[in-house]
C-alpha positions, -999 to 999 in steps of 0.1 A, spaced: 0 0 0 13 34 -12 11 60 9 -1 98 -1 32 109 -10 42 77 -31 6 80 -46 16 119 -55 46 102 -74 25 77 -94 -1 101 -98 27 122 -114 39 93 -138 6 91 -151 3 124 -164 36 126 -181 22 96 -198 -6 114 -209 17 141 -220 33 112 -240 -2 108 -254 -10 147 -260 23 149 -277 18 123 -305 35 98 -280 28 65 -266 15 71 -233 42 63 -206 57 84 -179 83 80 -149 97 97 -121 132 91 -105 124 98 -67 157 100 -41 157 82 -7 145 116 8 118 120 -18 129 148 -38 120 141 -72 152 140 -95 145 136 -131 113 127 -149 105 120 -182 79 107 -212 79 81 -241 98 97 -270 94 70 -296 73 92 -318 106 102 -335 118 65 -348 138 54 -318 120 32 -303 145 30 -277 135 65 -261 113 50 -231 115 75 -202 125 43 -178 153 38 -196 162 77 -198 158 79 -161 189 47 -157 211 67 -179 205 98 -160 209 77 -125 242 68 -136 256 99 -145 247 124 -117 243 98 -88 262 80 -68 261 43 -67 246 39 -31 223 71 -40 210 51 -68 200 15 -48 178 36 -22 161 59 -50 126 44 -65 112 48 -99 80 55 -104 62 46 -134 30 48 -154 38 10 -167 62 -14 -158 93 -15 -175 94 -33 -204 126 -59 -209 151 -29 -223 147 -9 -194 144 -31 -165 179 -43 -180 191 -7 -176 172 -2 -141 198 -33 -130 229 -24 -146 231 5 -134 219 -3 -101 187 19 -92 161 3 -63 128 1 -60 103 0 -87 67 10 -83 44 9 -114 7 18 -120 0 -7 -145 18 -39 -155 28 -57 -186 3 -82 -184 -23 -59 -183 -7 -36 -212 -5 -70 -231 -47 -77 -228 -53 -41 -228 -37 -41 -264 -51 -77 -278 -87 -63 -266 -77 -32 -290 -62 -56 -318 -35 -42 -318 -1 -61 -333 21 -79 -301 54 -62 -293 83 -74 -313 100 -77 -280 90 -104 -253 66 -90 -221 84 -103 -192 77 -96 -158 105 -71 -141 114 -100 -119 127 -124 -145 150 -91 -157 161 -84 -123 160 -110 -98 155 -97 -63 147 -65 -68 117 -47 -53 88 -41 -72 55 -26 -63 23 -27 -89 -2 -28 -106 -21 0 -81 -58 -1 -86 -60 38 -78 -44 45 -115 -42 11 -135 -80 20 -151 -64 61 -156 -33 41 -179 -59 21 -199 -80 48 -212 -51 68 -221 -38 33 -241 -77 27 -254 -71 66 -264 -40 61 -281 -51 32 -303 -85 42 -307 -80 76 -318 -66 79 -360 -46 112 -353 -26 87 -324 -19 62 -340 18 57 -349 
């Protein structure tokens, strides 16, 4: 159970997704919260361009590892609109970041999407814990999983979206 302030985080997440959305974007945000909960970097989905590899998750590791320190980055918590897909929970491990707390997983994303008929990732959906074994990881959270799918049955449902 999140409490407000974790839930203010998440909350945030889920709009940058929706900025994401606004902006052409698939709709996925994330926050990069310290140990003292000051929030450090954030960021949306960026794919819109062609590089499919400009998930805000993954921005947020690269970030982690340049301007924190190593033991800064096991106590700080990501907070995201989705779970991380198999790229970026890669990233979240190497470079050592903790906790994980997501709004809406992959197997939801997954059914969300087949209920949409829309085409299956190219990549595999694997839970965060099969990429990075032991690492804590907090989600779906009811409060904001039903907010992500209507910004994904937006995305695909809307012709102007569509990628």
């Amino acid at each position: 159970m999140l409490n407000d302030r974790e839930l203010a985080y998440l909350t945030r997440a889920v709009e940058l997704a929706e900025e994401a959305l606004e902006a052409g974007d698939e709709p996925f945000g994330s926050v990069l919260v310290s140990a003292e909960g000051d929030i450090l970097a954030e960021d949306r989905n960026r794919i819109a361009g062609g590089d499919s590899t400009q998930h805000p998750e993954f921005f947020l590791a690269r970030w982690a590892a340049q301007n924190m320190t190593p033991e800064a980055r096991v106590k700080a918590t990501v907070y995201t609109s989705g779970e991380h897909c198999p790229m970026c929970a890669a990233a979240h491990g190497w470079v050592g970041l903790g906790r994980i707390v997501y709004a809406s997983s992959s197997e939801q994303l997954g059914r969300w999407l087949a209920d949409l008929d829309v085409a299956p990732s190219p990549v595999a959906t694997l839970p965060i814990q099969q990429i990075v074994p032991g690492l804590k990881v907090e989600g779906p959270v009811a409060e904001l999983d039903e907010r992500v799918h209507a910004l994904h049955k937006r995305r695909h449902a809307s012709p102007a979206l569509k990628a």
